[in-house]
KENU-787001 format. One line per 4 residues: number of its first residue (from 1); their letters; for each residue x, y, z of C-alpha. Coordinates in Angstrom, 3 decimals. Example, Ala and Ser with C-alpha at 12.3 -4.5 7.8 and 13.67 -1.06 7.14 Angstrom:
1	as	12.300/-4.500/7.800; 13.670/-1.060/7.140
//
This chain:
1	xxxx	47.117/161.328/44.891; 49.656/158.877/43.433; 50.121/160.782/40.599; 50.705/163.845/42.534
5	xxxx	53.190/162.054/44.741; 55.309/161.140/41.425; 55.107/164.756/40.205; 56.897/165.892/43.213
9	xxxx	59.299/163.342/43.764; 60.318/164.032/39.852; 60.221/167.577/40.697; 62.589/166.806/43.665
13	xxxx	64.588/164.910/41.975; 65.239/167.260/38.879; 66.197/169.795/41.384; 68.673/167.276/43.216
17	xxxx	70.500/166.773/39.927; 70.385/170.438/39.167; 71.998/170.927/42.430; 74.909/168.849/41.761
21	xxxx	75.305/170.251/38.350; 75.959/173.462/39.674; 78.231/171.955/42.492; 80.481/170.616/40.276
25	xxxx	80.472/173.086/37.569; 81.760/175.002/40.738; 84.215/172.644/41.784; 85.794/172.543/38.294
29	xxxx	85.944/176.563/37.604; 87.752/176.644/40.958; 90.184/174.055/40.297; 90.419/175.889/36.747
33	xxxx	91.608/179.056/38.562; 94.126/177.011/40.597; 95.500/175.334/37.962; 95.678/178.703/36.022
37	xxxx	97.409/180.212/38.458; 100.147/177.371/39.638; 103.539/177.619/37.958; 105.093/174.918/36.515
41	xxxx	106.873/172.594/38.847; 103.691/172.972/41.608; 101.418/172.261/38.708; 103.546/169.177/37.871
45	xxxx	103.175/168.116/41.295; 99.631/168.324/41.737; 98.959/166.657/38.643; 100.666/163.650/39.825
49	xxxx	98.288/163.833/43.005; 95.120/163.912/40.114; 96.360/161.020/38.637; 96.749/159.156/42.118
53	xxxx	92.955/160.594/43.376; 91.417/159.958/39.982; 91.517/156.388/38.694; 90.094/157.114/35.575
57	xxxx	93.291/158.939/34.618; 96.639/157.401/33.921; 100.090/158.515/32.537; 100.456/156.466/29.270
61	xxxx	103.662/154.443/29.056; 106.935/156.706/27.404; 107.390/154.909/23.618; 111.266/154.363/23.454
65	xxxx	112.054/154.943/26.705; 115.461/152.415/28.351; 114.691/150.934/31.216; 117.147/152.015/33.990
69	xxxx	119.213/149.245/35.839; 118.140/149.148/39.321; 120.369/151.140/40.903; 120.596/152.658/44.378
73	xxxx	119.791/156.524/43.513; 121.647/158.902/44.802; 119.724/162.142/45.906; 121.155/165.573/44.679
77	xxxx	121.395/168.608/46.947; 118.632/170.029/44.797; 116.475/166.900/45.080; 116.790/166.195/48.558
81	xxxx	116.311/170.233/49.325; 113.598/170.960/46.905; 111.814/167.730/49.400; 112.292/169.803/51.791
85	xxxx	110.974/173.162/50.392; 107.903/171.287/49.192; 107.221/170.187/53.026; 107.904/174.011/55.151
89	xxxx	106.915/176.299/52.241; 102.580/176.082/51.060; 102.276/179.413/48.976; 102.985/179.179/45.251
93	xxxx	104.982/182.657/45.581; 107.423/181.238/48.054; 107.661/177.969/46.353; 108.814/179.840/43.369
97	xxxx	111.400/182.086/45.272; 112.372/178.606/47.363; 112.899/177.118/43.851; 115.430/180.078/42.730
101	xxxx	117.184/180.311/46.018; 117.851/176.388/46.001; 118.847/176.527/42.381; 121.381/179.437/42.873
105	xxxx	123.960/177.161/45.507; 126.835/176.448/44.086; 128.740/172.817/45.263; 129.430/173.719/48.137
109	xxxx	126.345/174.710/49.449; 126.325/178.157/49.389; 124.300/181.193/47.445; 125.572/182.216/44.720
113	xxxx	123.649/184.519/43.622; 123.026/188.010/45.230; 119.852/188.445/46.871; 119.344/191.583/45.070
117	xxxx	119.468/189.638/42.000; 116.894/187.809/43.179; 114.392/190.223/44.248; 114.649/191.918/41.542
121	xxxx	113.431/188.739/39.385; 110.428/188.790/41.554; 109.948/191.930/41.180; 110.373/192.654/45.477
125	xxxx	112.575/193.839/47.805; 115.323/191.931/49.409; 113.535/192.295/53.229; 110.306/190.017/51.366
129	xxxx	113.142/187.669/50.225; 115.383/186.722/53.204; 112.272/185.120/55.395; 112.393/182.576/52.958
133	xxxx	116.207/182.352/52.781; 116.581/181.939/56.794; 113.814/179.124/56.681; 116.127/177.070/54.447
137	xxxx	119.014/177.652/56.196; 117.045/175.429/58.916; 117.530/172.501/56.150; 119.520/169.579/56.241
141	xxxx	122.270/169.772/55.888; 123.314/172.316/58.764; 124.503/175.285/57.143; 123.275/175.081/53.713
145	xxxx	122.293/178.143/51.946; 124.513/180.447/53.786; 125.620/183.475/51.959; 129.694/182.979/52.860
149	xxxx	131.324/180.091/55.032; 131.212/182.568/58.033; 127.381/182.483/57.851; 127.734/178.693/57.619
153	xxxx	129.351/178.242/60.452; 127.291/180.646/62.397; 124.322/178.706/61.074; 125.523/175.514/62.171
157	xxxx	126.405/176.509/65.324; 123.174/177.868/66.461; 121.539/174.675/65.514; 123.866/173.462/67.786
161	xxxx	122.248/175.709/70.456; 126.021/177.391/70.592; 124.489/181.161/70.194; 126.583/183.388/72.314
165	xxxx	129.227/180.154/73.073; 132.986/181.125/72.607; 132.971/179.147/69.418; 130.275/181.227/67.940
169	xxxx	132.369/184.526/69.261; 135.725/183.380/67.449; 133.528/183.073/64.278; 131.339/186.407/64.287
173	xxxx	134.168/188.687/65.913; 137.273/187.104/65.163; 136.593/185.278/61.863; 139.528/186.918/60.024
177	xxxx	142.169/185.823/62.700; 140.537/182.325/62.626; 141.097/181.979/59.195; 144.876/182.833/59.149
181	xxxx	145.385/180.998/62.478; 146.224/183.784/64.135; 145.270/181.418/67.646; 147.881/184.060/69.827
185	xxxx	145.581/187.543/68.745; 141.920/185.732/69.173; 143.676/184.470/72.866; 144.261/188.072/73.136
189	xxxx	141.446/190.306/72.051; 139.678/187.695/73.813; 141.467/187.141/77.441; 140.693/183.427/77.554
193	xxxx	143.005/180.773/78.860; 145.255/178.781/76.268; 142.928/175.541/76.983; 139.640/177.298/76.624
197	xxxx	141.094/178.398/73.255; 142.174/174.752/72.299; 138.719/173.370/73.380; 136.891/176.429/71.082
201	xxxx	138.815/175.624/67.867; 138.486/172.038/67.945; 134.632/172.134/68.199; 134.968/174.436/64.959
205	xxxx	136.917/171.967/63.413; 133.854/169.395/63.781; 132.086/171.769/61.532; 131.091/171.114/57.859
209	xxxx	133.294/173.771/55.620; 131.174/172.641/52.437; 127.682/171.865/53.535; 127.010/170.209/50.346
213	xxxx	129.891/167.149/50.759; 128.378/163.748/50.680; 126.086/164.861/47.775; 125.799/164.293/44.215
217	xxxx	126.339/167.333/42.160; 123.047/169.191/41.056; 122.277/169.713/37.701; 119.645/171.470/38.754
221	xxxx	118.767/175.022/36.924; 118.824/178.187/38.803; 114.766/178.284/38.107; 112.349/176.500/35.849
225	xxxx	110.254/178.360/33.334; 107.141/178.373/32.439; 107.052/179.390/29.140; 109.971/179.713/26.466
229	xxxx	109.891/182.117/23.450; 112.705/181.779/20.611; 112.759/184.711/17.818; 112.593/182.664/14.428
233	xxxx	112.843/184.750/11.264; 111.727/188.057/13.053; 109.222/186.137/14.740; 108.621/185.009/18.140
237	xxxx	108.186/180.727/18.524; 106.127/180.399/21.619; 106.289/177.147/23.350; 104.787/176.138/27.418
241	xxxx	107.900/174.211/29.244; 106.055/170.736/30.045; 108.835/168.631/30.928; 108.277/167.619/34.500
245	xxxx	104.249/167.332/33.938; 102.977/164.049/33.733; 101.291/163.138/30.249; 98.123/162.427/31.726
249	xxxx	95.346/161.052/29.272; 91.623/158.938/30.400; 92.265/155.001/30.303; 92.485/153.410/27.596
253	xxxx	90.806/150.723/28.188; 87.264/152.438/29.530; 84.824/151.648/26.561; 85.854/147.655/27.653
257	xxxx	85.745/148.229/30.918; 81.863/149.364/31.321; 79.806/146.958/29.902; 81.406/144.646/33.432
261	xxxx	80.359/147.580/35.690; 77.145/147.537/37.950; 74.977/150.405/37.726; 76.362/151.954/41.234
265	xxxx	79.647/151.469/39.834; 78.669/152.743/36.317; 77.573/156.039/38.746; 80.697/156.807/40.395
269	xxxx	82.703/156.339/36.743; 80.831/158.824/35.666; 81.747/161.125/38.472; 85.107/160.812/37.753
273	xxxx	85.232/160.578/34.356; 83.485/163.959/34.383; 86.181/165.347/36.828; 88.653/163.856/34.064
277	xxxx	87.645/165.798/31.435; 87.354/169.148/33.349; 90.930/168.543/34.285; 92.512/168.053/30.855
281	xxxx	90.351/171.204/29.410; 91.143/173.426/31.825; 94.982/172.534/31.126; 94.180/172.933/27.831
285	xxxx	93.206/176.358/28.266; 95.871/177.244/31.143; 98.270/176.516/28.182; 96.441/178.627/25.460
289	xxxx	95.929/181.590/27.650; 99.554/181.616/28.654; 100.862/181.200/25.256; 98.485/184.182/23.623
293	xxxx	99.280/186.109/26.709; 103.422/185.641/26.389; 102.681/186.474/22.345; 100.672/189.951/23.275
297	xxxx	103.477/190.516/25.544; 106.386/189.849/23.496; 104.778/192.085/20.445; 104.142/194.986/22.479
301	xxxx	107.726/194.626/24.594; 110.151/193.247/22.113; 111.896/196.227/21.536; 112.307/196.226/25.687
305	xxxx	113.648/193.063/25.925; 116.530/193.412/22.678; 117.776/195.899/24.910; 116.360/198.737/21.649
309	xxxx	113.809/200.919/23.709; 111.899/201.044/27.579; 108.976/199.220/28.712; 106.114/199.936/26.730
313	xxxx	103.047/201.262/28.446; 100.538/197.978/28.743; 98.255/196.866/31.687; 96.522/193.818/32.983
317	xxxx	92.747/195.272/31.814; 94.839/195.808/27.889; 95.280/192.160/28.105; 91.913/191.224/29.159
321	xxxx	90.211/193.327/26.475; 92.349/191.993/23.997; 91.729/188.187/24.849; 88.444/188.507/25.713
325	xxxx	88.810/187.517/29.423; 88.053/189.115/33.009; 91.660/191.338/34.310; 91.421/188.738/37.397
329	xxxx	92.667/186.342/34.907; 94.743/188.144/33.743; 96.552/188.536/36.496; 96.190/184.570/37.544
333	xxxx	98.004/183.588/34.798; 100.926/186.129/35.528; 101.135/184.775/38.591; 104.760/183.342/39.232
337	xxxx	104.912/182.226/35.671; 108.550/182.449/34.260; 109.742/183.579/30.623; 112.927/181.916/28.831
341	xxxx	114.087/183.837/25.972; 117.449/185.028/24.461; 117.604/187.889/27.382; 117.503/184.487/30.151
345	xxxx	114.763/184.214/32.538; 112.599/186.685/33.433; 109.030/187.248/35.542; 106.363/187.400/33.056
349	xxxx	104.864/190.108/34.920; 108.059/192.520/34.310; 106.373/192.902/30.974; 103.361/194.484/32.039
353	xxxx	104.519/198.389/32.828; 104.947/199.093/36.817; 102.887/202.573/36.037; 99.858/200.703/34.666
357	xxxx	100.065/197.945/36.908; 99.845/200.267/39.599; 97.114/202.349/38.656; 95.276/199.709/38.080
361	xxxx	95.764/198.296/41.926; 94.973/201.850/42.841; 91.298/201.578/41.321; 90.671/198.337/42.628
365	xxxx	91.567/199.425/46.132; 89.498/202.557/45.884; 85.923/200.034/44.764; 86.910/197.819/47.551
369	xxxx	87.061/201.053/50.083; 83.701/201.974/48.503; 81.924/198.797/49.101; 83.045/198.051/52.555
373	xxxx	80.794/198.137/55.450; 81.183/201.474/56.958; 80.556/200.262/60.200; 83.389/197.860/60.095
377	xxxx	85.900/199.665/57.684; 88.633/197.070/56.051; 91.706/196.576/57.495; 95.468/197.352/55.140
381	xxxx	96.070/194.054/56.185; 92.546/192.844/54.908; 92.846/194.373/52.066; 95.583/193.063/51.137
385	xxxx	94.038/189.383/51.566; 91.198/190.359/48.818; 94.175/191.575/46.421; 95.740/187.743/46.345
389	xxxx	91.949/186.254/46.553; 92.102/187.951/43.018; 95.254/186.817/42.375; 97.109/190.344/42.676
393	xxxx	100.330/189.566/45.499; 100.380/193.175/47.103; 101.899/193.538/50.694; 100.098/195.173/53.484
397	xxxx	102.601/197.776/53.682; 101.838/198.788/49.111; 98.285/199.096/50.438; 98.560/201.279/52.834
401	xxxx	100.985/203.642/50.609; 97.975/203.344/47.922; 95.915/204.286/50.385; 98.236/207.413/51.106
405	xxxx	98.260/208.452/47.760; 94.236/208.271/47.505; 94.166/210.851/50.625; 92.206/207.750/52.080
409	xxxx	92.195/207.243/55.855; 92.790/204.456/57.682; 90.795/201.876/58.860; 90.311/203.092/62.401
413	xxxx	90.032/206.621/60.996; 87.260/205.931/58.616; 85.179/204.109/61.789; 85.679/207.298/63.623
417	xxx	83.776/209.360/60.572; 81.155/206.845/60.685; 80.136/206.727/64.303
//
């Protein structure tokens, strides 16, 4: 009976360790996926979080590295907004456009750079961009990121609850005549009292004209990229952009440190040492993938990108057959990733052509539409949820003109045929 007893509690216990085996192989291939997909300064970010969590990992000590006086430091614009941005915005697609946006003000404050520009480095429309923009112009300080000083001042005054106020009149209607002090035409067009006018312009005067006074000048890019390719002797030099990520490595000094452990403690270092090493490979293989992606890209598109001939035909599923991977990585790894090359900086994803990129969303939308319950037909809006679980960023609205174009119904529709 004893014997028995000690089968089954081996038995039970092989079956508890298999358990947690598969738990955290798990674990790691989904933290593998996030790290895959997260571009460059998020990744940088997190990995300083690892390092904190884990304390099995460190960040070595920089050989020749001065030590800085201890000085006071200064925020720039960009650090003290990019603080901001990392504490409103959680997706890693509006991080990324939150990055640009903040790295397009010039000193003053304002953008710089059209917003056509921008969506079109994203690959979107202006409408998906501007949500983003208007949430920064609720930064400190008031009125940064406006487009002119008229939107600044606008800006500021409706965080001064002034909306609809004669100050904020004078500004929107009369901004011209403001400008060249034309007080006797505003008074006018107007038909206020001489005092009422007085009062209005000197509560614009307590306005900020350059939102960005009182900070240090950025030196701040206009975006940071991922990857950087430089064409060497007719041949494309590859290279991941790792400057903000922390050079994380195991301690050093864990072979000494063991032997002084108990065994409880012995059981958790091996927890984390085995979280450790899942971390650096999947980097490892984040920066791999990225680099022989970027190369298959670059050979097929060159001619594209020296300006010599269009955008070659090549889709996410040519990728994956040609690395050997599933398309759903494929499309991970595109994910917000940046290109720097002799053209400037680009979306990685422009590479892959908008006609095979399509097509391919088209198919994938038509197997979801086939495997969903019939009774309970997916939503556009749903739909579009199991695109980005896959790592494919598709609006409601492209789903439903997909769906168009597949003479499929909608999702109320398709109940209807069901019932």
């Amino acid at each position: 009976m004893g014997e028995e007893n000690g089968v089954i509690m081996r038995s039970a216990l092989q079956l508890n360790i298999k358990a947690e085996r598969r738990l955290t192989f798990s674990l790691a291939l989904q933290q593998a996926v996030e790290i895959l997909q997260m571009p460059q300064q998020e990744l940088a970010i997190w990995l300083q979080n690892e390092v904190e969590k884990n304390p099995l990992l460190e960040i070595p000590e920089q050989v020749g590295v001065k030590e800085v006086d201890d000085i006071p430091h200064c925020p720039s614009l960009y650090e003290h907004l990019c603080k901001e941005m990392r504490e409103t915005f959680s997706s890693h697609w509006e991080l990324k456009v939150a990055e640009v946006l903040i790295g397009s003000l010039d000193d003053r404050g304002f953008l710089a750079t059209p917003l056509e520009e921008i969506a079109a480095l994203f690959q979107t429309k202006v409408e998906n961009i501007e949500p983003i923009l208007i949430k920064i112009h609720s930064f400190d300080p008031p009125g940064i990121g406006a487009r002119d000083l008229k939107e600044s001042l606008l800006i500021q005054l409706c965080r001064q609850k002034e909306k609809g106020s004669l100050p904020y009149q004078i500004v929107a209607d009369h901004f011209e005549d403001l400008l060249q002090g034309r007080y006797t035409q505003i008074k006018k067009n107007i038909k206020i009292a001489p005092e009422e006018l007085s009062a209005a312009i000197q509560k614009l005067a307590k306005l900020q004209l350059r939102p960005a006074a009182g900070f240090e000048k950025s030196s701040a890019p206009t975006a940071t990229a991922d990857i950087k390719a430089v064409k060497i002797d007719q041949e494309w030099q590859i290279e991941m952009v790792e400057d903000e990520f922390p050079l994380i490595q195991i301690r050093q000094d864990l072979p000494s440190l063991l032997p002084k452990l108990a065994a409880e403690e012995k059981k958790s270092v091996k927890h984390w040492l085995i979280s450790a090493k899942w971390l650096l490979r999947s980097l490892s293989r984040r920066s791999r993938l990225l680099v022989s992606l970027t190369a298959h890209l670059l050979k097929k598109q060159s001619a594209y990108l020296e300006r010599k001939g269009p955008l070659q035909e090549v889709g996410a599923s040519d990728l994956a057959a040609l690395l050997g991977v599933h398309e759903s990585t494929i499309h991970r790894a595109l994910s917000d990733k940046l290109l720097e090359g002799p053209w400037g900086l680009i979306s990685l994803r422009s590479l892959l052509s908008q006609t095979a990129a399509a097509e391919h969303h088209k198919q994938l939308l038509q197997r979801l539409i086939e495997q969903e319950n019939k009774c309970s037909p997916l939503t556009d809006e749903e739909l579009s949820q199991l695109f980005h679980k896959k790592g494919i960023a598709i609006a409601r609205r492209t789903v439903a003109k997909y769906r168009k174009e597949l003479n499929v119904a909608s999702a109320v529709h398709r109940k209807q045929l069901h019932q």
